[in-house]
N, C-alpha and C positions, 0 to 999 in steps of 0.2 A: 597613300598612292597605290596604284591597285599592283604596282611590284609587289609589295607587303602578300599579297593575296594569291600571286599566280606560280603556280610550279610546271616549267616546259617540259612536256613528255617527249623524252630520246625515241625514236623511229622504231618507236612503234610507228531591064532594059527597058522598062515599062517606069513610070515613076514612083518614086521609091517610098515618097511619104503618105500617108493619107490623110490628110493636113484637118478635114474636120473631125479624128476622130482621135487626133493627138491628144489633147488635152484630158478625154476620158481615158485613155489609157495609160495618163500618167510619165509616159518615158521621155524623159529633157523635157518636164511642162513647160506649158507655154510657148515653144518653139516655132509650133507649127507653119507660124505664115512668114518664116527666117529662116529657115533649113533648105539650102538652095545647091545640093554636092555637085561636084562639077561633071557634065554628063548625064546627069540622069536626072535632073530637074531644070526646067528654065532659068536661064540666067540672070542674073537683076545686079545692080550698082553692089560694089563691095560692100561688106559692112563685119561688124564685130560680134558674129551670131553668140558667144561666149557671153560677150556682155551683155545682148538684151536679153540672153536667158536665165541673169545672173537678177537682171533691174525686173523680169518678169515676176520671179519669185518671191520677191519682197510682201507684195501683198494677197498672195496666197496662204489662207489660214492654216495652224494645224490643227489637227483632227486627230482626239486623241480616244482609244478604244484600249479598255480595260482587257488584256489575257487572263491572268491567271494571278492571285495577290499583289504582289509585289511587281508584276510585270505586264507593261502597257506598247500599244502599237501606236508611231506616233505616224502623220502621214500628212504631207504635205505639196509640196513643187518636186521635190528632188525624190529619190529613192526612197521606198519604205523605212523609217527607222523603229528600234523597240530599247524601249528605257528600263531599266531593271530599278528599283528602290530599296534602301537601307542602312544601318549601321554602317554599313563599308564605304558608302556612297554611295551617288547615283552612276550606274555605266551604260552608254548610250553605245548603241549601234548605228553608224553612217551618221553622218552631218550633214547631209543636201549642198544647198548651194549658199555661197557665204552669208549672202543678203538677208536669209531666212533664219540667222541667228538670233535677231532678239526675239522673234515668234516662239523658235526651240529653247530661248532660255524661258518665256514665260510658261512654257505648256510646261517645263521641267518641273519648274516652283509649284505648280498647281498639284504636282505630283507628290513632295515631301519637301520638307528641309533641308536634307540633305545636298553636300556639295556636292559638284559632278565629280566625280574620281577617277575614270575610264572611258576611253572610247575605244569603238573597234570596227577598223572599218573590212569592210565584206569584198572591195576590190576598189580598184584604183580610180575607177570614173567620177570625175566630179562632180557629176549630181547625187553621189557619193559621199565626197571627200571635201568638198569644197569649203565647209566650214570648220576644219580640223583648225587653221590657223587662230581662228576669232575663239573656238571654244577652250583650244590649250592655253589653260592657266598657269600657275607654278600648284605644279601637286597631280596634276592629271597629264595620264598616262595612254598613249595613242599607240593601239596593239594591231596589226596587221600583220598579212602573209609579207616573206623578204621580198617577194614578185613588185605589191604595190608598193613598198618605198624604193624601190630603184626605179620604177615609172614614175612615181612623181618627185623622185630626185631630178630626173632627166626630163629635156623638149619631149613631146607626146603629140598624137595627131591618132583621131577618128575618122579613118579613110573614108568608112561608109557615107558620115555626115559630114565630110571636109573642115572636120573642126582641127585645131593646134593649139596646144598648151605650153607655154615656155613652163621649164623647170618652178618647182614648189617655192616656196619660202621656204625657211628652218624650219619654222615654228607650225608647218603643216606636214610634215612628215612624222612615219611610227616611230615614237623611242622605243617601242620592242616589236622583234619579228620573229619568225618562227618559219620552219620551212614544210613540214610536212604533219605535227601536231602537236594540239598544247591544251593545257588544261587548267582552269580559275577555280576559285574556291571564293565566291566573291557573295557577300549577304544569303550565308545557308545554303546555296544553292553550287552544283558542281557543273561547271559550265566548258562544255567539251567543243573544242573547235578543230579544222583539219580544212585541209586544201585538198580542194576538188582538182584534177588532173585539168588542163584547157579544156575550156567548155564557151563560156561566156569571154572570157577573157582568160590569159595565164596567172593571174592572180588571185581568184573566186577561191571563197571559204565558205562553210559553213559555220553556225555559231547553234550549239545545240542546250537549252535548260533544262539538267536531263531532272531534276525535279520537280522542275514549273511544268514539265513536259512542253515546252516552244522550242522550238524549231526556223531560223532565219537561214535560209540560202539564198540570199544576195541574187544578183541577177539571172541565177541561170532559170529560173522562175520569171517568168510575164503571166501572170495569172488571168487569163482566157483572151489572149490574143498573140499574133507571131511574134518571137522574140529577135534583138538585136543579138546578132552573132560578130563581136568587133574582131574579124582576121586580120586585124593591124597592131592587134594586143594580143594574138596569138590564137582565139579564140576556132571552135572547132564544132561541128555537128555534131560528130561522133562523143565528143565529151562534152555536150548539151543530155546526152542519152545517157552515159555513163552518172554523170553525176545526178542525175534526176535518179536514178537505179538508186546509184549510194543513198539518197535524201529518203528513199522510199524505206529502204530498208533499216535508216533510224528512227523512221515513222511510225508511232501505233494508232490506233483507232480512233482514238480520241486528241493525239496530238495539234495543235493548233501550227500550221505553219506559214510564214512570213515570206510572201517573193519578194523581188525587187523591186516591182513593179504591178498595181494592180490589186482586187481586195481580199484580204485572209483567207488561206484554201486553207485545206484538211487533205489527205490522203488519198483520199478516192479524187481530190480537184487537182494533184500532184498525178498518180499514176494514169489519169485522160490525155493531160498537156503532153506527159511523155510518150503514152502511146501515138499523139499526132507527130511528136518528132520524128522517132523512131521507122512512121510510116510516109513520111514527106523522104527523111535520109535514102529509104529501101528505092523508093520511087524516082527521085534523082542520080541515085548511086546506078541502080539499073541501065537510065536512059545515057548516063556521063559515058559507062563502061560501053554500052552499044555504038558508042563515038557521036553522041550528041555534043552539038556545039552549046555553051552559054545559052546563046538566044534562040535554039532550039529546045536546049529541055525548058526554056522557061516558055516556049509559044504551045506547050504540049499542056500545059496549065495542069501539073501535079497534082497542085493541092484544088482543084475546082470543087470535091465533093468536100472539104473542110472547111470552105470558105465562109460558108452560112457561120460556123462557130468561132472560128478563130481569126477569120479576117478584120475583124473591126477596129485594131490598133495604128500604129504609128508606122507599121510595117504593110506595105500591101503585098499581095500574095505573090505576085509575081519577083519583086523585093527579097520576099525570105525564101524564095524559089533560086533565086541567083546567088544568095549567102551561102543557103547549103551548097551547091555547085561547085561555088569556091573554093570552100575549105573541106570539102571532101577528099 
């Protein structure tokens, strides 16, 4: 069990979706033509958007892309995950969405013999987390920040997307947590992880291989489109910038790094994203403090000269124009 392995280090208005271009960008696949927040998109008959993005996933393959030895990028419907291999076991970063378990145990098997020993998830959202119930066996160990098992101990709602989550099961929440960082010792490799201050969410980690030299920062990475900023999980502009700062500064040259969303960056594809943050924050932060309303810094269209590069996700511009706003 990967307790055997881990030693915790002491302290040290416009619509919102862009429904064709969901699916390439990965974030809640399959959603697209289901995501109906109330207000800011047309209204349609109730429905259980949770589960048909649960039943979407099912048959989306995963895709698995070899890092560095022992360490693979797996990718599928839900969040980016990366598998580590070995003696110790296999230890999986993020679970996606339930449905996607027997895909993630056969892409596993493809990868070694070895049993799963570890997962770890990077924050509490279920395209995340959602398979931690189905993959915890007896012997495997579910390591998060204390952030995400008290969100998915507890009811949860995605204001942005009008989603609600009743409380976890037992059998999907972390048996270990950690509050500000900790450190594995798990197949040769020394695996440093630490919580990002609110950025993405209050609960975002990093998970660093400092020998594989990989690198996974969970969501506060959308690699080459605007990212989801949940202000109902606490989530913040300002530490979208900060923690993209911190990521850069574990990065070297050659570093391979893993977002939440979207395909493999490097450093240089890390320090662009964040310069767009950075200059979206400067430029709504500007127009809020000059006593711009909401729907005035969003009719001032910020990000117009960025658009060509970073529009093309699940977020329209206008969209990540009113996120930053908010939680500025």
């Amino acid at each position: 069990m990967m307790k055997n392995h881990l030693e915790s280090l002491t302290p040290t208005a416009a619509s919102l979706l862009n429904r064709r271009s969901f699916l390439r960008a990965g974030a809640f696949a399959s959603a697209a033509a289901i995501l109906r927040p109330k207000g800011l998109l047309s209204q349609a008959a109730p429905v259980d958007r949770v589960a048909q993005m649960r039943q979407s996933s099912a048959a989306v393959p995963i895709k698995v892309t070899p890092l560095r030895d022992n360490l693979f990028l797996l990718q599928g419907a839900g969040g980016n995950m990366v598998s580590q291999t070995g003696p110790d076991g296999q230890l999986l970063i993020d679970t996606s969405f339930s449905p996607a378990v027997p895909r993630i145990r056969e892409a596993l098997a493809t990868l070694g013999k070895d049993p799963l020993d570890a997962i770890v998830n990077t924050h509490w959202h279920f395209d995340h987390t959602d398979g931690n119930e189905a993959l915890h066996a007896p012997g495997v160990s579910i390591l998060a920040h204390a952030n995400t098992r008290q969100r998915l101990a507890t009811p949860q709602v995605i204001r942005l997307l009008d989603l609600h989550f009743p409380a976890s099961p037992a059998k999907a929440l972390p048996t270990q947590t950690f509050d500000r960082e900790f450190t594995a010792y798990h197949n040769g490799d020394q695996i440093d992880m630490a919580h990002f201050d609110a950025a993405h969410t209050d609960t975002d980690i990093y998970i660093h291989f400092t020998q594989g030299d990989v690198l996974h920062v969970g969501d506060i990475w959308f690699n080459g489109f605007y990212p989801l900023i949940d202000d109902s999980s606490g989530g913040k502009i300002n530490g979208m910038v900060a923690a993209s700062d911190r990521a850069l500064a574990l990065a070297g040259p050659q570093t391979k790094i893993v977002p939440g969303h979207g395909p493999l960056g490097d450093k240089a594809g890390l320090q662009s994203y964040r310069d767009m943050l950075a200059t979206v924050r400067d430029r709504v932060s500007k127009l809020k403090s000059n006593g711009a309303s909401l729907e005035e810094a969003v009719a001032k269209k910020p990000t117009a000269d960025l658009d060509s590069a970073w529009g093309h996700g699940s977020m329209t511009p206008d969209a990540f124009t009113a996120q930053v706003y908010r939680t500025l």
